[in-house]
N, C-alpha and C positions, 0 to 999 in steps of 0.2 A: 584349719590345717590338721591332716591324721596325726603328723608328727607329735604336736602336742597333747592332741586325743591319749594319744600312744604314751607320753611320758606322763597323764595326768593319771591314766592307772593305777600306778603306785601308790600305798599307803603311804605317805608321807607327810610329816609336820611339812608347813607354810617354811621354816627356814631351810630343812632336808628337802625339799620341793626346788625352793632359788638353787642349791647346789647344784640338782640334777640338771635343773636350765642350764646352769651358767656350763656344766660340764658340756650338754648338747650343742650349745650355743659354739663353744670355743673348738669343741671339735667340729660342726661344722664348716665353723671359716676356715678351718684348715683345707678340709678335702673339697669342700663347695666348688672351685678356681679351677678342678681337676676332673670335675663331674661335667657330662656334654646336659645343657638344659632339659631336653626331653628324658634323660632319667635322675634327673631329682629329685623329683616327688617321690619315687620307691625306694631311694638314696638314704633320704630323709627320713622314711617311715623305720628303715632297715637302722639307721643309727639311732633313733630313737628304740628301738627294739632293745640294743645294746646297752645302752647306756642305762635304759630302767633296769634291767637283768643283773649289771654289772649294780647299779646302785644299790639295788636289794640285796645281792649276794654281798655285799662290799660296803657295808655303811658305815666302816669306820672308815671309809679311805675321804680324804678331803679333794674337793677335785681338781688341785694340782696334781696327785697323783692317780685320778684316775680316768684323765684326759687322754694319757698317752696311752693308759691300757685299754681304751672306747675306740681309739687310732689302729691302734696294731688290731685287734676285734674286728674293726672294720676294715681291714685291708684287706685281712684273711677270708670272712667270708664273702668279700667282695669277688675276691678270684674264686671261688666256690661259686655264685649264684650268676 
């Protein structure tokens, strides 16, 4: 999957690594239900985009709080793309 290709980029320890999953992960199941199948896969790469970006810029945040800011991230460039 690119997605993960995508989130494994990052310089990251093995435990900052699980975070950025579980951050992907959890925002996924959010908007997944709301994506039509044939554009998931660039969905998926696009949140994974986010979330590494956001993790990097952002590695003190834990990812209860940086779930909702991967969500709003991807709303927004969503109505952009």
């Amino acid at each position: 999957m690119r997605a993960k290709r995508i989130l494994q980029r990052g310089a990251f320890t093995p435990e900052d690594f699980a975070r950025v999953q579980q951050v992907f992960d959890d925002s996924w199941a959010t908007v997944a239900p709301t994506i039509p199948r044939g554009d998931r896969p660039q969905r998926r790469e696009m949140l994974a985009t986010i979330v590494l970006s956001l993790a990097t810029a952002r590695s003190d945040l834990e990812p209860a709080e940086m779930t909702p800011i991967a969500l709003r991230l991807f709303g927004v460039i969503g109505e952009v793309a």
